[in-house]
MOPAC internal coordinates of N, CA, C and O (Angstrom, degrees):
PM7 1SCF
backbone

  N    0.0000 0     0.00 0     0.00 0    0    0    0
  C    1.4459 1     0.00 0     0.00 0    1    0    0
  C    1.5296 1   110.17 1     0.00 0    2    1    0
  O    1.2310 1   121.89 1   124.56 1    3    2    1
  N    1.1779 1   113.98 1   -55.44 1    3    2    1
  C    1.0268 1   111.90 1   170.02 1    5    3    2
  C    1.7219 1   140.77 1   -57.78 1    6    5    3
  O    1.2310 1   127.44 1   164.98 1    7    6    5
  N    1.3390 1   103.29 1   -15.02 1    7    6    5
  C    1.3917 1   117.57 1  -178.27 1    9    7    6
  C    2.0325 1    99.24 1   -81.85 1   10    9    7
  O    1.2310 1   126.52 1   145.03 1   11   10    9
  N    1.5285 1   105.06 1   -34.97 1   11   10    9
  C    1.5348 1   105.93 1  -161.82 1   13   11   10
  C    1.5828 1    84.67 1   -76.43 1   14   13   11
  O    1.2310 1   112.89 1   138.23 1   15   14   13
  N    1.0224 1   131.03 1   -41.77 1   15   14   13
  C    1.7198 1   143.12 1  -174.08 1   17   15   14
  C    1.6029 1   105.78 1   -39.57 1   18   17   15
  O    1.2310 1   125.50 1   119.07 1   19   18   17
  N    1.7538 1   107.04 1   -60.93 1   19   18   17
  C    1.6001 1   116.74 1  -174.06 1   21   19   18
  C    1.6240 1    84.38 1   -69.65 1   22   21   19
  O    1.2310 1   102.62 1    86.00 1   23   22   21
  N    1.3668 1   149.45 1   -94.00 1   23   22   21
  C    1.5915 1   162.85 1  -119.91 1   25   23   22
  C    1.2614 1    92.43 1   -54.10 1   26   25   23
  O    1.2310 1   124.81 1   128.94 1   27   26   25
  N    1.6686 1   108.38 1   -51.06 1   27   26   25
  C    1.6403 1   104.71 1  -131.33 1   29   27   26
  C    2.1014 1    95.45 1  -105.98 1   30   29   27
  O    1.2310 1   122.49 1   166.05 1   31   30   29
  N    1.1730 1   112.84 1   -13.95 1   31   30   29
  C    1.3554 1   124.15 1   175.27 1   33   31   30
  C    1.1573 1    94.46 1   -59.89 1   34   33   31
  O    1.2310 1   123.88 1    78.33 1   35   34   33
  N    1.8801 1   110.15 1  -101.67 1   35   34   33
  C    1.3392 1   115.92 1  -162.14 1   37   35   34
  C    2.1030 1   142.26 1   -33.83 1   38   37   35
  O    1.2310 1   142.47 1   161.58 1   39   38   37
  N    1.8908 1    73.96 1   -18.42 1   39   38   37
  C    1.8411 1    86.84 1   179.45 1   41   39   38
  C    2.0594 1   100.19 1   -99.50 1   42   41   39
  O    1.2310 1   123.24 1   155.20 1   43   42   41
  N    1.2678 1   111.39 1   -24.80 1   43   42   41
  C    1.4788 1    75.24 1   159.93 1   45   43   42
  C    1.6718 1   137.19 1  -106.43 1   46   45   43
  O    1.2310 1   131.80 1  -176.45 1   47   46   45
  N    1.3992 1    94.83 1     3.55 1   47   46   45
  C    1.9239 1   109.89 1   151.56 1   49   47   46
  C    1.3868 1    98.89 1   -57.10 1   50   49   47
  O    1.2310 1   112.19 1    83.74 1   51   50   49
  N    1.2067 1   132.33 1   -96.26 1   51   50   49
  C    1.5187 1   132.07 1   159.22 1   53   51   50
  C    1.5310 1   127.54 1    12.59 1   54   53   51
  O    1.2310 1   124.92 1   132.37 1   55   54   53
  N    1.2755 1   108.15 1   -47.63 1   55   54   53
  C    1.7016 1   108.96 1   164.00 1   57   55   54
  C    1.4763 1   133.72 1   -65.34 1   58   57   55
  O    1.2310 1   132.40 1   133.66 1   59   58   57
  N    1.2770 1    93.66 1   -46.34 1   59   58   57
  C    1.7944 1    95.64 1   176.56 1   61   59   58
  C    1.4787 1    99.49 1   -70.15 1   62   61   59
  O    1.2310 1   116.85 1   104.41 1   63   62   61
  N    1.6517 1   123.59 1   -75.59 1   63   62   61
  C    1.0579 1   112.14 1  -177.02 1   65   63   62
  C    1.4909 1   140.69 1   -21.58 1   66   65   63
  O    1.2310 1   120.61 1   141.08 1   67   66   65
  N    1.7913 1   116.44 1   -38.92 1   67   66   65
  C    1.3769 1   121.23 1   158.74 1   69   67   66
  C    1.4715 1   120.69 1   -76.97 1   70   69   67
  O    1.2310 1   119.12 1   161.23 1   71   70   69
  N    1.4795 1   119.28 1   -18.77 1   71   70   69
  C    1.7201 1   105.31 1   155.10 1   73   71   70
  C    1.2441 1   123.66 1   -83.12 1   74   73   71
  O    1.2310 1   119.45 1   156.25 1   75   74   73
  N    1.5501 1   118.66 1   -23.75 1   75   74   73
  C    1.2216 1    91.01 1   166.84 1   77   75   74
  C    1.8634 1   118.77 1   -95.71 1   78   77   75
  O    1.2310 1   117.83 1  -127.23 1   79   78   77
  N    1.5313 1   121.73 1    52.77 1   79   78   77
  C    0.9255 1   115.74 1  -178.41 1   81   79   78
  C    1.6080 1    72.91 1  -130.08 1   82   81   79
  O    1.2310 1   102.35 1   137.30 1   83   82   81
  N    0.8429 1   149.91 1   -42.70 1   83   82   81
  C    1.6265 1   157.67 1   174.30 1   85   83   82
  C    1.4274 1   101.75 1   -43.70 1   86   85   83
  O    1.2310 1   122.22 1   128.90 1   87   86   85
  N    1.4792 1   113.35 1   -51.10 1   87   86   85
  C    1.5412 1   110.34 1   169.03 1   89   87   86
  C    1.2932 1   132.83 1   -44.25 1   90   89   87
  O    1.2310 1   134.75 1   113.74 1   91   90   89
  N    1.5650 1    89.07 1   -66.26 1   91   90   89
  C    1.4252 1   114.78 1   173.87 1   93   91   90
  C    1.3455 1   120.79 1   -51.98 1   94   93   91
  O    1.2310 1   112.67 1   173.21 1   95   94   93
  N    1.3352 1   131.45 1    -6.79 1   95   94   93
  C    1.4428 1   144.57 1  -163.59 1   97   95   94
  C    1.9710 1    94.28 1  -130.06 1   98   97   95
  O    1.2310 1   121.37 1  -159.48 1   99   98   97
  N    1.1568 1   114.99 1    20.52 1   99   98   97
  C    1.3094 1   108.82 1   179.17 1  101   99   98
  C    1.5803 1   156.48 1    48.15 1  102  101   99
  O    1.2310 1   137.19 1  -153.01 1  103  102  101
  N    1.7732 1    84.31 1    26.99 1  103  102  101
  C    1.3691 1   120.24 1   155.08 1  105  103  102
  C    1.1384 1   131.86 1   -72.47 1  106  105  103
  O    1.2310 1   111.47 1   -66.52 1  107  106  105
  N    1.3987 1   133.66 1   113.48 1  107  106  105
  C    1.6375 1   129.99 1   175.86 1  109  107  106
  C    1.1079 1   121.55 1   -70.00 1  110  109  107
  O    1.2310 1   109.65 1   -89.36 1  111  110  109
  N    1.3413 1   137.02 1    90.64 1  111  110  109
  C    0.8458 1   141.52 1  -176.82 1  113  111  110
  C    1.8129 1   116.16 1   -74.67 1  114  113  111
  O    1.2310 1   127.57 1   -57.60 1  115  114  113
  N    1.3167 1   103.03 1   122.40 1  115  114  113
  C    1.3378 1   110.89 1   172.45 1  117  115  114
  C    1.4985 1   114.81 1  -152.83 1  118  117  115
  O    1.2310 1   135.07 1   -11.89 1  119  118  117
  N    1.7630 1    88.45 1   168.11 1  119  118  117
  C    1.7319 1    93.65 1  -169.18 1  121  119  118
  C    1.5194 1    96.89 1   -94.52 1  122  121  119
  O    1.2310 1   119.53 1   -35.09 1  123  122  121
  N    1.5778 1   118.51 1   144.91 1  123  122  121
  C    1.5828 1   124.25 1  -176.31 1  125  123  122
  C    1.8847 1    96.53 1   -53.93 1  126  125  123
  O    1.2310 1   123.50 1    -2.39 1  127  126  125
  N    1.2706 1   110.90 1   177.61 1  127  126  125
  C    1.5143 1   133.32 1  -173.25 1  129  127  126
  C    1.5723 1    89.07 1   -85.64 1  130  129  127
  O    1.2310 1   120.51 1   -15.06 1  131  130  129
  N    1.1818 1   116.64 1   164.94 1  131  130  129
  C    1.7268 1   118.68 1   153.26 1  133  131  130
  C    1.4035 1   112.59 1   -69.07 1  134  133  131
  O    1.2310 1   115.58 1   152.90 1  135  134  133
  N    1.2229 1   125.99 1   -27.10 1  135  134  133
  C    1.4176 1   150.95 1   159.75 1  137  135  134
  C    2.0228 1   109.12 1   -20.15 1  138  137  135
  O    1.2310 1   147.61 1   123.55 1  139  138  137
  N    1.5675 1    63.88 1   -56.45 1  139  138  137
  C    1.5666 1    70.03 1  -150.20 1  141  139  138
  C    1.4292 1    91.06 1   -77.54 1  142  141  139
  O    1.2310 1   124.76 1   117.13 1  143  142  141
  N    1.3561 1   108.46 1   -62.87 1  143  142  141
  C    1.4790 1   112.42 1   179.41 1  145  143  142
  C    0.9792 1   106.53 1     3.29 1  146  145  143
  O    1.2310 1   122.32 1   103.64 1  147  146  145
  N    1.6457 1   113.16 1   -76.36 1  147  146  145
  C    1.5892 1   121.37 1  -156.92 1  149  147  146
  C    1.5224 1   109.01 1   -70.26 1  150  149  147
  O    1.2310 1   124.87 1   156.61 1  151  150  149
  N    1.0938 1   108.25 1   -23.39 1  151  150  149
  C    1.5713 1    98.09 1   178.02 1  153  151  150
  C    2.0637 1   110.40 1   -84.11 1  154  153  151
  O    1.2310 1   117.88 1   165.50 1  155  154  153
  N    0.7182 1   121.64 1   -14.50 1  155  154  153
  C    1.9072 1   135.44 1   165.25 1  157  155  154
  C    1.8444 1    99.00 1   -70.13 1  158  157  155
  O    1.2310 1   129.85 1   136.53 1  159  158  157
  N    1.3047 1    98.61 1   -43.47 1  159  158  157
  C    1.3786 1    99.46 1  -155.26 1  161  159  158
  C    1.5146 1   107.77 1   -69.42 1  162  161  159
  O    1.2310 1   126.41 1   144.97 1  163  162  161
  N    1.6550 1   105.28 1   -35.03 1  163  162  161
  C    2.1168 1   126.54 1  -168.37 1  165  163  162
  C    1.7707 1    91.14 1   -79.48 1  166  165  163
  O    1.2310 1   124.65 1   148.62 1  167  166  165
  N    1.6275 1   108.68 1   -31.38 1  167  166  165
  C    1.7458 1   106.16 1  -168.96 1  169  167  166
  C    1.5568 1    91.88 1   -52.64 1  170  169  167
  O    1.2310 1   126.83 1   103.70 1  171  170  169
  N    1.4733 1   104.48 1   -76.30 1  171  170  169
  C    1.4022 1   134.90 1  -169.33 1  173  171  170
  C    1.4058 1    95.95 1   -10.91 1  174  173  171
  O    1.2310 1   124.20 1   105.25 1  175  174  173
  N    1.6722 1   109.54 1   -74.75 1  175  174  173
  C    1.2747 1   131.58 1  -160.12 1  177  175  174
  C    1.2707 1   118.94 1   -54.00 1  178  177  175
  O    1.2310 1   118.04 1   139.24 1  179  178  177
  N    1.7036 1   121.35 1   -40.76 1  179  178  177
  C    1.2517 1   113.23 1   129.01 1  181  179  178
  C    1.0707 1   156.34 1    12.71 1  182  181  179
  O    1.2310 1   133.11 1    70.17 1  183  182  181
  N    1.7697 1    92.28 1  -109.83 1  183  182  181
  C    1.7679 1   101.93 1   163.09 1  185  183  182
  C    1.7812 1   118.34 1   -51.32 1  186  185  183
  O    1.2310 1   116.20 1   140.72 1  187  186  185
  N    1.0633 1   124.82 1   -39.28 1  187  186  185
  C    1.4125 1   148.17 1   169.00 1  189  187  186
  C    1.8279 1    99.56 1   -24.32 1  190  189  187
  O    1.2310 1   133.37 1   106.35 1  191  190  189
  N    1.4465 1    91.77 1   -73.65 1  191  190  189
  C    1.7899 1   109.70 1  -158.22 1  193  191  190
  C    1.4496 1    83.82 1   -74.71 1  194  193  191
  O    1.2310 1   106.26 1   148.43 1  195  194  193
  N    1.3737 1   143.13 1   -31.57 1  195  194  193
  C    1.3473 1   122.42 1  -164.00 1  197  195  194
  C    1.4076 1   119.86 1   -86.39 1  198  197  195
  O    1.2310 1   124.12 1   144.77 1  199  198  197
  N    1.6581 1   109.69 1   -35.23 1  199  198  197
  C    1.8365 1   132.87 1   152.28 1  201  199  198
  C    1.2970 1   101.41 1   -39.92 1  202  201  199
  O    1.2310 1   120.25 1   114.40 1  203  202  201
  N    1.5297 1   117.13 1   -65.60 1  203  202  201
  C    1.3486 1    88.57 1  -170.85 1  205  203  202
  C    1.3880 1   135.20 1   -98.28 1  206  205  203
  O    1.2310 1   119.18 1  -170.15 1  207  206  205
  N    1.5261 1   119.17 1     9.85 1  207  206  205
  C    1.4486 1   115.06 1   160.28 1  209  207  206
  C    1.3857 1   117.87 1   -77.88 1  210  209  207
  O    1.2310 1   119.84 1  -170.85 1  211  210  209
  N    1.6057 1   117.91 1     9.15 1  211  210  209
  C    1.4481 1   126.41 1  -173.00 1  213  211  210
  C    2.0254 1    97.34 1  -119.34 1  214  213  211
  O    1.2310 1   123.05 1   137.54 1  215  214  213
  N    1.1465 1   111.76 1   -42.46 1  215  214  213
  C    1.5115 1    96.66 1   171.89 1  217  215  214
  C    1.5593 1   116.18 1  -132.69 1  218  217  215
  O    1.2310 1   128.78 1   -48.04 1  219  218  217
  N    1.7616 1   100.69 1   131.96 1  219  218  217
  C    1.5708 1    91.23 1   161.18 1  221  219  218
  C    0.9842 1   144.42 1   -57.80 1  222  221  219
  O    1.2310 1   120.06 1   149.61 1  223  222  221
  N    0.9248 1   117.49 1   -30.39 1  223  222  221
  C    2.0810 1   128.19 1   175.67 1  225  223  222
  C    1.4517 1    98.80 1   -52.48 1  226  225  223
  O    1.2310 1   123.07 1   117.49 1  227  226  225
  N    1.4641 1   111.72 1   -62.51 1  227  226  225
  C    1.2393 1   122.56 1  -178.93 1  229  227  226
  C    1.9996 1   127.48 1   -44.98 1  230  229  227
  O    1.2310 1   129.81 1   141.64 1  231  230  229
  N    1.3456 1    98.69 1   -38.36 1  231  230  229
  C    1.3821 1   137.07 1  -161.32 1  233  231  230
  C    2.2093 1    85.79 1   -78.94 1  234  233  231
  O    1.2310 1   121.57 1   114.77 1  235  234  233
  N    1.0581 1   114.59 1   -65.23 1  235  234  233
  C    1.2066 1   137.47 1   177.90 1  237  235  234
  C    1.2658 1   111.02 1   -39.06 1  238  237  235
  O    1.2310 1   123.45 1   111.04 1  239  238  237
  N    1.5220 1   110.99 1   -68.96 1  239  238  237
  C    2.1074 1   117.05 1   169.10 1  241  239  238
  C    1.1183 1   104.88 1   -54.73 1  242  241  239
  O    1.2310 1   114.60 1   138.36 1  243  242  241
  N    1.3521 1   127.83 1   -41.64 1  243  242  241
  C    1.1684 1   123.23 1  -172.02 1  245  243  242
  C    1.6735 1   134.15 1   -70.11 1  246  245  243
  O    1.2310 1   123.83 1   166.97 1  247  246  245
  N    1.4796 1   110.27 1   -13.03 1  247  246  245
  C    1.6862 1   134.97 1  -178.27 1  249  247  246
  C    1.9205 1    79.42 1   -94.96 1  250  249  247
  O    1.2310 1   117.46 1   130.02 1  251  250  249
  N    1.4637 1   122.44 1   -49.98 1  251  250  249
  C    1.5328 1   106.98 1  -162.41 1  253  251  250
  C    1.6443 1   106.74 1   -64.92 1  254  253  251
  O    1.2310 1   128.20 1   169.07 1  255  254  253
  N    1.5236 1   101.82 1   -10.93 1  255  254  253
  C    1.6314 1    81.95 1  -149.57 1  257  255  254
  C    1.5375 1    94.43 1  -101.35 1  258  257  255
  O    1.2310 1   115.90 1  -174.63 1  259  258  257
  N    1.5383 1   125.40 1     5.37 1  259  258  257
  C    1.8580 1   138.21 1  -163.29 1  261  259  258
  C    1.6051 1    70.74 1  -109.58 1  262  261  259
  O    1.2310 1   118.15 1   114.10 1  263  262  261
  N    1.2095 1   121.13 1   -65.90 1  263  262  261
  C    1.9292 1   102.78 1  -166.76 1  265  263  262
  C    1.8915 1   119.80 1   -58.22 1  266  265  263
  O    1.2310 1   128.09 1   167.34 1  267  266  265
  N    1.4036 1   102.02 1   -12.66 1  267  266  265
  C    1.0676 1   101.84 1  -172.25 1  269  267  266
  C    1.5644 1   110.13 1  -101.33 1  270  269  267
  O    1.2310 1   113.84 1   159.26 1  271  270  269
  N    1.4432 1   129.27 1   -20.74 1  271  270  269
  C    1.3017 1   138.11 1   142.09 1  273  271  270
  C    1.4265 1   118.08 1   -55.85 1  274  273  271
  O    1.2310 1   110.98 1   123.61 1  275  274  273
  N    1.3770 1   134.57 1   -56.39 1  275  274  273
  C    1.4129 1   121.40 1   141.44 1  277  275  274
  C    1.1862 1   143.32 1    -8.56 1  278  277  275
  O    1.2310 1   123.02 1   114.29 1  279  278  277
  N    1.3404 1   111.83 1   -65.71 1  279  278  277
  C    1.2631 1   121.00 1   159.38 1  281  279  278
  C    1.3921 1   116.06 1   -73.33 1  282  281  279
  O    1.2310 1   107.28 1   164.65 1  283  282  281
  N    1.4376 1   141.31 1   -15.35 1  283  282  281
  C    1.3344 1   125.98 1  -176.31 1  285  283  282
  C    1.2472 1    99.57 1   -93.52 1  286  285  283
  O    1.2310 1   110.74 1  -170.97 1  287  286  285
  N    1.0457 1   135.03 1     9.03 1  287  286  285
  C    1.8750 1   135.32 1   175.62 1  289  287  286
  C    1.2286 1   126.21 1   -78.70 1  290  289  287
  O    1.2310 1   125.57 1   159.15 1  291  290  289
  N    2.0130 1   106.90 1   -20.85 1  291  290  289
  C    1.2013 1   136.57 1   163.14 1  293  291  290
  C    1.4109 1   108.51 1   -46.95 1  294  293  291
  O    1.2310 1   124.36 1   108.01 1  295  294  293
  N    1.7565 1   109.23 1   -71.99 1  295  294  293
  C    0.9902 1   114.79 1   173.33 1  297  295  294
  C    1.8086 1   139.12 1   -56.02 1  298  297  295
  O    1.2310 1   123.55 1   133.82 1  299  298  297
  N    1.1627 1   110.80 1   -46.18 1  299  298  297
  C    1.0266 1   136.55 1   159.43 1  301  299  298
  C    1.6905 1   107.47 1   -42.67 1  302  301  299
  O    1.2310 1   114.30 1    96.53 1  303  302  301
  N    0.9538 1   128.40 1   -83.47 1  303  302  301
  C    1.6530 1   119.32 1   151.41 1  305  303  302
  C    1.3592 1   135.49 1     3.65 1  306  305  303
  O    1.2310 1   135.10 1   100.14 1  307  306  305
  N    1.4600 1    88.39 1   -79.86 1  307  306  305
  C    1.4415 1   115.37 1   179.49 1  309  307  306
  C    1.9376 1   118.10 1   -90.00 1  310  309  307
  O    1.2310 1   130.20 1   152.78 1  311  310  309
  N    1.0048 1    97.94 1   -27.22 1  311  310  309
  C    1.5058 1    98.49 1  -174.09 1  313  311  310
  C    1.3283 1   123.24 1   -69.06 1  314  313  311
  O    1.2310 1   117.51 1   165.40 1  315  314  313
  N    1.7490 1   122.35 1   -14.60 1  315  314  313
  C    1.3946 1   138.31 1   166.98 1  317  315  314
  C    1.3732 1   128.26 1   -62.02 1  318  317  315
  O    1.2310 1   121.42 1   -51.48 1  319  318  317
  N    1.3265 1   114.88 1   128.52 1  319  318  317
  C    1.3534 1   125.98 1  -179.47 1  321  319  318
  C    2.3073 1    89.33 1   -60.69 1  322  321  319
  O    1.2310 1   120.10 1   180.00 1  323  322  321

């Protein structure tokens, strides 16, 4: 508990504070369209499946990082006030 407490505090204090210093510096800050989303999301998926039928290393982060989105959906779910 305490380890997610130190990790997971300081980086999302950390977020607002750098948008609103992004603001303040005269950046528009906005959230992408669903639009787009999905079109970043099919690129990704793409390049993704094509990286990794060309490298294992690649192929490897890439199984850790679908189990590890998997599993963070739990949280993500459930972890909201």
């Amino acid at each position: 508990m305490a380890n997610i407490e130190y990790s997971l505090s300081p980086n999302e204090s950390m977020q607002f504070e750098a948008l609103k210093n992004m603001a303040a510096s005269g950046v528009d800050v906005r959230k992408f369209s669903p639009q787009l989303t999905q079109k970043l999301k099919r690129a990704w998926l793409n390049v993704a499946r094509s990286s990794a039928s060309k490298n294992k290393s690649f192929r490897r982060v890439l199984i850790s990082l679908r189990k590890f989105r998997k599993d963070y959906w739990i949280w993500h779910d459930l972890g909201k006030i």
